[in-house]
C-alpha positions as CSV (number, residue, x, y, z in Angstrom):
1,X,-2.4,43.3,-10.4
2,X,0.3,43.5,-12.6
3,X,4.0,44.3,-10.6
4,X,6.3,46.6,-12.9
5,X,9.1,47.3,-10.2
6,X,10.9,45.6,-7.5
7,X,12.8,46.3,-4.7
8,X,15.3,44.8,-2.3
9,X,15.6,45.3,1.4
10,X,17.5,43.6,3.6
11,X,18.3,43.5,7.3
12,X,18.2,41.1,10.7
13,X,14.7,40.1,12.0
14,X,13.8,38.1,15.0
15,X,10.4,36.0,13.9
16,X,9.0,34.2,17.0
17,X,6.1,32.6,15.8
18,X,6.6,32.0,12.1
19,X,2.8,31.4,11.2
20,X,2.2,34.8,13.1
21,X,4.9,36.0,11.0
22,X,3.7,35.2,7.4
23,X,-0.1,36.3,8.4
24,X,1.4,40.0,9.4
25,X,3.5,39.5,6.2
26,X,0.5,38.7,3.9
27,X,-1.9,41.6,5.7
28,X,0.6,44.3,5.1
29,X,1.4,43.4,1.7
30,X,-2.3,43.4,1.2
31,X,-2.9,46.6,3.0
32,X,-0.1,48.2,0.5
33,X,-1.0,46.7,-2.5
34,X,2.3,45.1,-3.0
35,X,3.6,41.4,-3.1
36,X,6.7,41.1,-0.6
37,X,8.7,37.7,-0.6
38,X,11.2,36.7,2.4
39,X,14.1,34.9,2.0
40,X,17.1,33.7,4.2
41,X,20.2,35.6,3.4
42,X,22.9,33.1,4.0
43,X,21.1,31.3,0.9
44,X,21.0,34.2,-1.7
45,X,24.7,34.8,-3.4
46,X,24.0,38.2,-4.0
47,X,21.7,40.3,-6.2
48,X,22.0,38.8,-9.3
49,X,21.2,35.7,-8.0
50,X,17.5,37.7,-7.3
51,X,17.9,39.3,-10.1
52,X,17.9,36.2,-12.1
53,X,15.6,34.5,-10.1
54,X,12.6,37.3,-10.8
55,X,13.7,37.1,-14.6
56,X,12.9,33.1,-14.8
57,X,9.9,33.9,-13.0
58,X,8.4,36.7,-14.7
59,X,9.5,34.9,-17.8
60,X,7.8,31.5,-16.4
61,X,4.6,33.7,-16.0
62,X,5.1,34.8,-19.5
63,X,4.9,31.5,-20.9
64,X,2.1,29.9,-18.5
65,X,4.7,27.3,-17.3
66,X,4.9,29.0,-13.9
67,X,4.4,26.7,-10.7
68,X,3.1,29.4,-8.1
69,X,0.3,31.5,-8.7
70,X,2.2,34.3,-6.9
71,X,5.1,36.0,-8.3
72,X,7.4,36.0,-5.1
73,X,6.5,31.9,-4.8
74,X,8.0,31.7,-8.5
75,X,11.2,33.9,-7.6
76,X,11.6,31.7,-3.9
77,X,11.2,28.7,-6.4
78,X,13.6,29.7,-8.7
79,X,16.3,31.3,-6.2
80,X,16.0,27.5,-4.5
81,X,17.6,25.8,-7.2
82,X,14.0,23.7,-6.7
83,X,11.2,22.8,-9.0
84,X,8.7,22.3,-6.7
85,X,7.4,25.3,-4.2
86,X,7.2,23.0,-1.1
87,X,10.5,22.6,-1.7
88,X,11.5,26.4,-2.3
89,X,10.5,26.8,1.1
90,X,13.7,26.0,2.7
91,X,15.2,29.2,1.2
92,X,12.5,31.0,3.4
93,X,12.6,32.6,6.9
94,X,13.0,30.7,10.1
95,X,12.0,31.1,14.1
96,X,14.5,33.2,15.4
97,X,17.5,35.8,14.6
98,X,16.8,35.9,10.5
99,X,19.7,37.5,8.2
100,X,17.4,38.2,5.9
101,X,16.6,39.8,2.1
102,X,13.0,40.7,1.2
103,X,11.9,41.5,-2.7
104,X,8.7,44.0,-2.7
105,X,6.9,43.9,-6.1
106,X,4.5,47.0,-7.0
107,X,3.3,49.2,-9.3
108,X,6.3,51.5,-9.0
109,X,9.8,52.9,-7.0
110,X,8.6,55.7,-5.7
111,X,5.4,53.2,-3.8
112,X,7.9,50.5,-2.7
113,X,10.1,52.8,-1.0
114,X,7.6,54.8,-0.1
115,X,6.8,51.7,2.6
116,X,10.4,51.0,2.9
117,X,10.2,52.6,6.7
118,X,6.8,51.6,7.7
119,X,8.1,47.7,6.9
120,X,11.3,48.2,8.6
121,X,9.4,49.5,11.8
122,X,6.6,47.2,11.8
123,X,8.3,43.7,11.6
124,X,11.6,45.4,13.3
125,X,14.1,45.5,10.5
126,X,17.3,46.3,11.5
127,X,20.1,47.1,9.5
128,X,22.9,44.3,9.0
129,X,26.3,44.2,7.9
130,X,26.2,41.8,4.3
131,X,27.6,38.8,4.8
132,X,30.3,37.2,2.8
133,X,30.2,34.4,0.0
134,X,32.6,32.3,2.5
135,X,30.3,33.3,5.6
136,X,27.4,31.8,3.1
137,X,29.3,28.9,1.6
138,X,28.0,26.2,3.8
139,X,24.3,27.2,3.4
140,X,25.1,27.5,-0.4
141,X,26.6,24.0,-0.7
142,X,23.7,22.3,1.5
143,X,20.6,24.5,-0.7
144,X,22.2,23.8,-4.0
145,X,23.7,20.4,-3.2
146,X,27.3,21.4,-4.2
147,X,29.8,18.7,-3.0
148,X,32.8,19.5,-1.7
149,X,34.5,17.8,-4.7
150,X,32.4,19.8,-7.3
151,X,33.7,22.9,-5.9
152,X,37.4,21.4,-5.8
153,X,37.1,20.8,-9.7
154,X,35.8,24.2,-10.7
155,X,37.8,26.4,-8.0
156,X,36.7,28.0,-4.4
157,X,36.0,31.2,-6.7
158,X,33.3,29.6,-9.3
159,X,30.9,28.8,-6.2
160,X,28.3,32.2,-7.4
161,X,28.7,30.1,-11.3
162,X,27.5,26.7,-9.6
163,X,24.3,28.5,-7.8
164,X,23.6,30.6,-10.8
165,X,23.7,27.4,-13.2
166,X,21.2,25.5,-10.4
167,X,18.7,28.6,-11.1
168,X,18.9,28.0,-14.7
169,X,18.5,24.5,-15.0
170,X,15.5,24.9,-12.5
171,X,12.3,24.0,-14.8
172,X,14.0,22.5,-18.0
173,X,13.1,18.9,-17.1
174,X,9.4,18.6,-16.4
């Protein structure tokens, strides 16, 4: 199945049972026809860093120099900062109270938000207030490796620059 449009949602969920979690993940993504992809907020700069992510991997799918065989593997990979999936994983949900961002990839808008609601209710999405880069910075620093003294040289402000240049250099050495 080829995914032509995207969608973000994002809210707090409690997972209790992570494996539990996944397997209700995977049979309603299934059941909709749609790929969905979880990630932990306090790791995701904003949308562009998404954004840029799904780029690199639709354009790593492009090229056959993808590492997943799944499109929202490729975008966890590449919103990581990491080469290898096992890896990407830490940019995934967790047991317990989850700020979290989900990308839904279908055929179209109007079906992804059409199961906007039915998501929300199943797995108990609840609206959240976004958090801010500094709320995020810590989590930033420790996924990207972004010491201290890095972020001294380039300035408090450039932190978004550092995760965005982690993304890009994701892949180039094989």
């Amino acid at each position: 199945m080829i995914h032509t449009a995207y969608f973000f949602v994002s809210g707090k969920l409690h997972v209790s049972d992570l494996s539990s979690f996944l397997t209700s993940l995977h049979d309603f993504s299934k059941k909709h026809s749609v790929k969905i992809q979880g990630f932990d907020a306090r790791k995701i700069v904003d949308d562009d860093h998404l954004l840029f992510s799904i780029y690199r991997a639709e354009d790593a799918f492009s090229k056959g120099i993808n590492e997943a065989k799944d499109i929202g593997l490729e975008v966890l990979r590449f919103s990581s900062g990491q080469r290898k999936i096992d890896k990407a994983f830490s940019m995934g949900l967790y047991e317990g109270e989850n700020d979290s961002i989900f990308i839904f990839f279908g055929e179209s808008d109007k079906q992804l938000k059409k199961i906007q609601k039915e998501f929300c209710s199943v797995f108990g999405l609840k609206e959240s207030i976004s958090l801010s880069l500094h709320e995020k910075k810590p989590f930033l620093m420790a996924q990207f490796n972004i010491t201290e003294s890095e972020l001294d040289a380039v300035g408090e402000n450039c932190l978004k620059d550092l995760v965005m240049e982690r993304i890009a250099l994701t892949g180039v050495t094989r």
